[in-house]
Each structure stands twice: as C-alpha cells, then as structure tokens.
MIFIVO-754383 format. One record per residue: x, z, y of N, C-alpha, C in turn; residue in three letters; residue number from 1. Coordinates in nm, 2 decimals. Example, Ala and Ser with C-alpha at 12.3 -4.5 7.8 and 13.67 -1.06 7.14 Angstrom:
<loses>
lose neast = 1.32&nup = 0.78&nnorth = -0.57&caeast = 1.23&caup = 0.78&canorth = -0.45&ceast = 1.32&cup = 0.78&cnorth = -0.33&residu = ALA&num = 1
lose neast = 1.28&nup = 0.71&nnorth = -0.22&caeast = 1.37&caup = 0.71&canorth = -0.11&ceast = 1.29&cup = 0.79&cnorth = 0.00&residu = SER&num = 2
</loses>
This chain:
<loses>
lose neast = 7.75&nup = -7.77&nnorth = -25.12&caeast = 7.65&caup = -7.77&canorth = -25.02&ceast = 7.54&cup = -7.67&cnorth = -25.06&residu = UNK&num = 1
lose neast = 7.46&nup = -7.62&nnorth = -24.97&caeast = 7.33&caup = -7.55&canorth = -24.97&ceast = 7.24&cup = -7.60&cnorth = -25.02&residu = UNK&num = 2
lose neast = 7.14&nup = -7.56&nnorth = -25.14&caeast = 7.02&caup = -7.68&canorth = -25.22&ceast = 6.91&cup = -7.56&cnorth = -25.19&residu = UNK&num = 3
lose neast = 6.81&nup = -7.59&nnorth = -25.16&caeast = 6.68&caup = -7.57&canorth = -25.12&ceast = 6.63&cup = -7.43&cnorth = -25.27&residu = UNK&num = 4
lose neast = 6.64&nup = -7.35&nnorth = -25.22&caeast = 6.53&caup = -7.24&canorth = -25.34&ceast = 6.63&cup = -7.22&cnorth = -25.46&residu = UNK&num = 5
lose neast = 6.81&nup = -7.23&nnorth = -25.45&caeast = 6.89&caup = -7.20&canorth = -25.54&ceast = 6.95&cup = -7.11&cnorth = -25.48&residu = UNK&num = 6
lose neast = 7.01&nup = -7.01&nnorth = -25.58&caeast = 7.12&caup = -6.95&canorth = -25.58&ceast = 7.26&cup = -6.99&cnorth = -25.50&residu = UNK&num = 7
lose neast = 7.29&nup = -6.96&nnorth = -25.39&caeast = 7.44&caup = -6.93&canorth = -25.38&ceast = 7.53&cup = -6.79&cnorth = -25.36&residu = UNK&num = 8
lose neast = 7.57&nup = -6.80&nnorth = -25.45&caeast = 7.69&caup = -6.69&canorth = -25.46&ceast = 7.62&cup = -6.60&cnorth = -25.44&residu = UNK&num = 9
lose neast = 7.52&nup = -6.57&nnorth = -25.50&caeast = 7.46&caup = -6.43&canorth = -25.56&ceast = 7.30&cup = -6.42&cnorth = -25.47&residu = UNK&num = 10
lose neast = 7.31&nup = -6.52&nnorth = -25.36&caeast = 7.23&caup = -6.51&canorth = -25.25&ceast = 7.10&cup = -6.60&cnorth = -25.28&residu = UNK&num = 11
lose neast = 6.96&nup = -6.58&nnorth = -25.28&caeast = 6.88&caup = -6.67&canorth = -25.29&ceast = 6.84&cup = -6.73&cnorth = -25.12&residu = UNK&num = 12
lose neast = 6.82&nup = -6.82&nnorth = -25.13&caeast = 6.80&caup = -6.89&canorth = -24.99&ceast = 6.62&cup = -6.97&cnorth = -25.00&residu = UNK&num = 13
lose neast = 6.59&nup = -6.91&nnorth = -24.87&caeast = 6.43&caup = -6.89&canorth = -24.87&ceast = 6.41&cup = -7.05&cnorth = -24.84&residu = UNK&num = 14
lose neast = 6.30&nup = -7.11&nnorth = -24.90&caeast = 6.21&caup = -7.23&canorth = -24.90&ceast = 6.15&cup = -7.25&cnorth = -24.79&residu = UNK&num = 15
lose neast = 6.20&nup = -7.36&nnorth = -24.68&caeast = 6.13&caup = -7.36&canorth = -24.53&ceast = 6.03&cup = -7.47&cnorth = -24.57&residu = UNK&num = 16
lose neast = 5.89&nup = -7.41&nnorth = -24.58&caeast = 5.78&caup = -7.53&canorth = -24.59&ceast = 5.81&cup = -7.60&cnorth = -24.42&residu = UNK&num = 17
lose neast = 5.74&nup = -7.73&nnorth = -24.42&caeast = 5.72&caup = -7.82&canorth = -24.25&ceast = 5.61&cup = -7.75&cnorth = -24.26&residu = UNK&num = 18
lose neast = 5.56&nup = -7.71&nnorth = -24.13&caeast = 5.46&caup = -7.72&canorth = -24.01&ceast = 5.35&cup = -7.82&cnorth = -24.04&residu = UNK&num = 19
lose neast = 5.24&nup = -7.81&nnorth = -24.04&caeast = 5.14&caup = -7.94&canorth = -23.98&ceast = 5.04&cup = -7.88&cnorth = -23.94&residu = UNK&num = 20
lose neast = 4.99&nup = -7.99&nnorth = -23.83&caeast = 4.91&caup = -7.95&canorth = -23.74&ceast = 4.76&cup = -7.95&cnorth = -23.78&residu = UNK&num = 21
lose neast = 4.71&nup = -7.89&nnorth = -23.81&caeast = 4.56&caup = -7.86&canorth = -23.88&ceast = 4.46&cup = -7.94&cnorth = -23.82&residu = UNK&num = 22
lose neast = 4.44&nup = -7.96&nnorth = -23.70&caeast = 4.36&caup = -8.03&canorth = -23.60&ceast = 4.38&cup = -8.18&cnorth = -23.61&residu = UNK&num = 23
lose neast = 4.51&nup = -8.21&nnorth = -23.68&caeast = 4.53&caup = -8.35&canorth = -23.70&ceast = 4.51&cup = -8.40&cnorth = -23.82&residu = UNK&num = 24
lose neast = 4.51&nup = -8.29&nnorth = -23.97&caeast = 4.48&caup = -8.32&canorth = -24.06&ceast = 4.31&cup = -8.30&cnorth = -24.06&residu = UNK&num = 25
lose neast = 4.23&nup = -8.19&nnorth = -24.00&caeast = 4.07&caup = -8.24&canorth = -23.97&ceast = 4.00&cup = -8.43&cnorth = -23.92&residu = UNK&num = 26
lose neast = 4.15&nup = -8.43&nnorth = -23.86&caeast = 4.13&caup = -8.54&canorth = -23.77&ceast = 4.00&cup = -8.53&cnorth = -23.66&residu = UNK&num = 27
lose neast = 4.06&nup = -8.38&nnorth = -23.61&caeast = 3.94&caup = -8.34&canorth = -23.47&ceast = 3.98&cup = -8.43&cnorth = -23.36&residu = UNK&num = 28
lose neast = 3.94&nup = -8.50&nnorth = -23.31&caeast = 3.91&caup = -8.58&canorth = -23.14&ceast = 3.93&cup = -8.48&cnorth = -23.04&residu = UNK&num = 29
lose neast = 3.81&nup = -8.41&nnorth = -23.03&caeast = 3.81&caup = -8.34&canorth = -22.94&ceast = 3.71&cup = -8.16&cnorth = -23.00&residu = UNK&num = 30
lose neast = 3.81&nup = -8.06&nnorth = -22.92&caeast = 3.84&caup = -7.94&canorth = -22.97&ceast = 3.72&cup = -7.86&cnorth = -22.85&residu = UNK&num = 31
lose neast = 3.60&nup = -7.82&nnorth = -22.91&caeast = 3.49&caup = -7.76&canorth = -22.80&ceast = 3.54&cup = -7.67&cnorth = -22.76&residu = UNK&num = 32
lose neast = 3.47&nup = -7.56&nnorth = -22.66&caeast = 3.53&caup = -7.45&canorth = -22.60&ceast = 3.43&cup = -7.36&cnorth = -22.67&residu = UNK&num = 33
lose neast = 3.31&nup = -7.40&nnorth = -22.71&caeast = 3.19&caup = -7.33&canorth = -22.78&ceast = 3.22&cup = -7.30&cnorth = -22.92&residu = UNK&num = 34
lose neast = 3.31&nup = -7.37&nnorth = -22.98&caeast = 3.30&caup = -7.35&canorth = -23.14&ceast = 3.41&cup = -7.22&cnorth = -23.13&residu = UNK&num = 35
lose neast = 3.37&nup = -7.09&nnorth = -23.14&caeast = 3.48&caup = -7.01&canorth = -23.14&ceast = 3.54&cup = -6.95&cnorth = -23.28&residu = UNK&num = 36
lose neast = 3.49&nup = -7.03&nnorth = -23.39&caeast = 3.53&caup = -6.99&canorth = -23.55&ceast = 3.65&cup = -7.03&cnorth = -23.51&residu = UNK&num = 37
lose neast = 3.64&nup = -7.18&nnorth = -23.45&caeast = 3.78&caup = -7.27&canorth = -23.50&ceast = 3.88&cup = -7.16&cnorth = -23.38&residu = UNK&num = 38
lose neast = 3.87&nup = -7.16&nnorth = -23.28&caeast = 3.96&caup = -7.11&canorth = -23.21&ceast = 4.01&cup = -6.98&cnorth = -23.19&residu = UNK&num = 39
lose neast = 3.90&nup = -6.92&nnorth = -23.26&caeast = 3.96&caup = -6.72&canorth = -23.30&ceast = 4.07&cup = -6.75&cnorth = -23.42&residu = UNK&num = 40
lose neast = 4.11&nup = -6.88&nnorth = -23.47&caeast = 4.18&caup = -6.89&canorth = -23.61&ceast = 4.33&cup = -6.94&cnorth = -23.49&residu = UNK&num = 41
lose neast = 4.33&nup = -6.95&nnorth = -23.35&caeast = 4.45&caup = -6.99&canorth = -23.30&ceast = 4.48&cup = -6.88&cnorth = -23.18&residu = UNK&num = 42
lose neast = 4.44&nup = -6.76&nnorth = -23.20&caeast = 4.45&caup = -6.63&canorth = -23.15&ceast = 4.46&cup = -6.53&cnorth = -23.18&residu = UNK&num = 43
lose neast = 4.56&nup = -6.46&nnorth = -23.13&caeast = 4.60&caup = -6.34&canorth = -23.21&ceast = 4.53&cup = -6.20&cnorth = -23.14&residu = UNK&num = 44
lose neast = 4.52&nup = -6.07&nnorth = -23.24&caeast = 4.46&caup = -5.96&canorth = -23.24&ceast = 4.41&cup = -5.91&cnorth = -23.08&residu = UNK&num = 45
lose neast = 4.51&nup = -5.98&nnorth = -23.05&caeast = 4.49&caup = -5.95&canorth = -22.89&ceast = 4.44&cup = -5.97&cnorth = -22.79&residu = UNK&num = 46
lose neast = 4.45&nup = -6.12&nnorth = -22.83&caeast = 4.38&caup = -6.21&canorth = -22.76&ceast = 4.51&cup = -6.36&cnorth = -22.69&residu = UNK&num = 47
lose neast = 4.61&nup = -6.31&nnorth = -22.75&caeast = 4.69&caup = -6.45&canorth = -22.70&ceast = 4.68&cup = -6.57&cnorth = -22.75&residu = UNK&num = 48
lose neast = 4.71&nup = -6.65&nnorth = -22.69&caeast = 4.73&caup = -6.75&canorth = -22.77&ceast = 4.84&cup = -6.81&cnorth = -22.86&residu = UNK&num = 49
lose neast = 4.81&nup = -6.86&nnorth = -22.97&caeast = 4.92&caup = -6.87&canorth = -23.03&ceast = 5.03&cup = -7.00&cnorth = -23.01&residu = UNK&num = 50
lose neast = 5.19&nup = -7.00&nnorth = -23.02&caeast = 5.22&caup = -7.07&canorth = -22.92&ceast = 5.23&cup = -7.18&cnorth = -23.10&residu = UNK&num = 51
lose neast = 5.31&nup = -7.31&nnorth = -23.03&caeast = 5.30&caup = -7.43&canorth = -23.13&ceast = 5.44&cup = -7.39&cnorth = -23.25&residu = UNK&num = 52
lose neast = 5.51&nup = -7.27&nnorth = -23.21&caeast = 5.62&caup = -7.30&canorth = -23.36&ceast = 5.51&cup = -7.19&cnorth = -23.46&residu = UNK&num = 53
lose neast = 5.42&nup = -7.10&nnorth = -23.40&caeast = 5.33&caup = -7.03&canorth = -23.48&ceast = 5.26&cup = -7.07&cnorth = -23.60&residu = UNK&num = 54
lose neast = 5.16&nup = -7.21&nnorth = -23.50&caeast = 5.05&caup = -7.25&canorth = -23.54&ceast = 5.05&cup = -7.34&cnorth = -23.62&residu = UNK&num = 55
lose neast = 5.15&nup = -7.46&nnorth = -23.57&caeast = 5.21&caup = -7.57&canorth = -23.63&ceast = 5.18&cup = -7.68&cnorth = -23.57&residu = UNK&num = 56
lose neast = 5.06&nup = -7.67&nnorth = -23.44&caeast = 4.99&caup = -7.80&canorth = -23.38&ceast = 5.13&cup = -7.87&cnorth = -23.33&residu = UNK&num = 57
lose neast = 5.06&nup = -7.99&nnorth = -23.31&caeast = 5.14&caup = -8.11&canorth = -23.25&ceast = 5.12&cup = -8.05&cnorth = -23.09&residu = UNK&num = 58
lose neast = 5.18&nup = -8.10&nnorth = -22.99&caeast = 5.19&caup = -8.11&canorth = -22.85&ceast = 5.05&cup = -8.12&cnorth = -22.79&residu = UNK&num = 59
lose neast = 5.00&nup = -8.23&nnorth = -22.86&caeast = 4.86&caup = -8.29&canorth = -22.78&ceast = 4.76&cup = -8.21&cnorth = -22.78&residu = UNK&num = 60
lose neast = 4.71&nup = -8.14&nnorth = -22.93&caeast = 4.67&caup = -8.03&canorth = -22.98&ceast = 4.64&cup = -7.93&cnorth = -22.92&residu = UNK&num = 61
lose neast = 4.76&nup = -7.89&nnorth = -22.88&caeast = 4.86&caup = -7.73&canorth = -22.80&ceast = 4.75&cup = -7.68&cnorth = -22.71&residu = UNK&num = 62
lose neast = 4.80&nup = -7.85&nnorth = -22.69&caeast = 4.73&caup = -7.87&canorth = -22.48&ceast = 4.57&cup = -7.85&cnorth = -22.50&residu = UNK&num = 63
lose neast = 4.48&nup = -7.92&nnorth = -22.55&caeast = 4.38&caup = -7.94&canorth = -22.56&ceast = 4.28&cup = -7.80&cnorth = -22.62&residu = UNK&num = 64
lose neast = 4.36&nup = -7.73&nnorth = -22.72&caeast = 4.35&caup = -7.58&canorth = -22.74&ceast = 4.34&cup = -7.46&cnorth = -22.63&residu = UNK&num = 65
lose neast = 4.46&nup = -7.48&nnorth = -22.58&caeast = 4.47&caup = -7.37&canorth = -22.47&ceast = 4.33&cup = -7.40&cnorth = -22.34&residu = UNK&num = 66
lose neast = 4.33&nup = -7.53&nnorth = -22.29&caeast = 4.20&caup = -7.54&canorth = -22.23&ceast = 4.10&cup = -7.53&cnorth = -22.29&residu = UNK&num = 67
lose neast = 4.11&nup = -7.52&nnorth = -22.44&caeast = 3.95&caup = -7.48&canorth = -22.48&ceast = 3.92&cup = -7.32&cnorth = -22.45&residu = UNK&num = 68
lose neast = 4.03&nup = -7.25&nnorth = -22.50&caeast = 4.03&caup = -7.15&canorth = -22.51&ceast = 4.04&cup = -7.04&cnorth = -22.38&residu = UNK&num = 69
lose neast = 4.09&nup = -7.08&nnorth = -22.27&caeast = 4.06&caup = -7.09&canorth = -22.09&ceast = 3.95&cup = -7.10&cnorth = -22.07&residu = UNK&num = 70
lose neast = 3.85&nup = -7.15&nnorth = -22.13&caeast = 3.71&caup = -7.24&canorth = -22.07&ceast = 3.66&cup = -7.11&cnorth = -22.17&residu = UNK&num = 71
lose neast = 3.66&nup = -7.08&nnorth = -22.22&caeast = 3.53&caup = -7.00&canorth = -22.35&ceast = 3.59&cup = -6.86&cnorth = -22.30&residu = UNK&num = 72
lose neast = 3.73&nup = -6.84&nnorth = -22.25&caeast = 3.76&caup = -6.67&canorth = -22.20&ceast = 3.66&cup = -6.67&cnorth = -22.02&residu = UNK&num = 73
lose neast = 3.67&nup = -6.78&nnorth = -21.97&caeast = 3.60&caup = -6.77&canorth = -21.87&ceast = 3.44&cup = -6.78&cnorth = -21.89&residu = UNK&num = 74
lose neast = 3.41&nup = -6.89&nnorth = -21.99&caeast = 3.26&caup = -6.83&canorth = -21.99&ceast = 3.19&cup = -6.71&cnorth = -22.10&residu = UNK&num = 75
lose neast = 3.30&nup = -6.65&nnorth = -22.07&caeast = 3.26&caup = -6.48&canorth = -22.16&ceast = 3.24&cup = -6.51&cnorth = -22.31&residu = UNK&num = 76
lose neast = 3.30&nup = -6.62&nnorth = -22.41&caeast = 3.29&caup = -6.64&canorth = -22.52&ceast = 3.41&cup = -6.56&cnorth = -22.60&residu = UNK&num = 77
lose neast = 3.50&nup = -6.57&nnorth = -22.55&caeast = 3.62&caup = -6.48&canorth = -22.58&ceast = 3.67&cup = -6.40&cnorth = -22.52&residu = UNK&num = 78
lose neast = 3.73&nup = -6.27&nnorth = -22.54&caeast = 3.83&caup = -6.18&canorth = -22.46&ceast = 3.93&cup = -6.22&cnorth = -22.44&residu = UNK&num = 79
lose neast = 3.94&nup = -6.19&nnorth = -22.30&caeast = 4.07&caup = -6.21&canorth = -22.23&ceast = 4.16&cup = -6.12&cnorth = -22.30&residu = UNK&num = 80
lose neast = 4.18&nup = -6.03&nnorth = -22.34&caeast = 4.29&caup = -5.94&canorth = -22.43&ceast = 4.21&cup = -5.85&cnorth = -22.50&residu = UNK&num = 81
lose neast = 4.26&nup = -5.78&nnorth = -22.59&caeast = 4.18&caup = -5.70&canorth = -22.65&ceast = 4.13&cup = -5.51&cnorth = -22.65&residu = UNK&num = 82
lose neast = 4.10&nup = -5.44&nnorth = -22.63&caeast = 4.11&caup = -5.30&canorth = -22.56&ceast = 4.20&cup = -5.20&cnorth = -22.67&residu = UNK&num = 83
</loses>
C-alpha cells in the first residue's frame, strides 16, 4: 500500500494537508462587506474570487463571502477586476 510522505519505488509521494475553513476557525458570524483586509485575503490579483477547493471555506462561508464581496465591488470598496 501507499504510506503518506514515504518512499515508493524510488518515488516520493507529496503530503496532502486537509483544508480548513478560516472563518470557522475565527469563529466569524457574520462576514462585513466593509472590512476589506479580511476579504482582499479571498481574492485574487485580479480581482476574482477565490473558489472553495482554493480557499478551503466550508459551503456556508463561500456563500456569505461572495455577497460580501458583491456588495463592497458595488459600493466602490473593491475592484471589479484589475487593469
């Protein structure tokens, strides 16, 4: 069988850390559209958003993110993409 961060047959096999969702370990409630530290940390150079196998949020999170971040691109807090 395959063992985690050993040797097979000459081959090292890479260590898959789990995922966890950051906003669940803060134990945030509810995610503002105004705090844009926390949410420039779940967007990329461009301006996308980043999707959940990226980031690591849970589902609830996801959701609750992307309307933050909808709500702060509309009230001119963040760029819609980047130039």
């Amino acid at each position: 069988m395959f063992q985690r961060g050993k040797k097979v047959k000459g081959k090292k096999k890479k260590v898959i850390r789990k995922k966890y969702c950051r906003l669940c370990v803060e134990k945030m409630v509810e995610i503002d559209y105004r705090d844009i530290k926390t949410l420039s940390g779940f967007i990329t150079e461009r301006g996308k958003i980043l999707s959940t196998k990226v980031s690591g949020n849970c589902a609830k999170h996801q959701k609750k993110l992307a309307v933050a971040v909808k709500r702060a691109r509309i009230c001119s807090l963040l760029p819609f993409a980047a130039k």
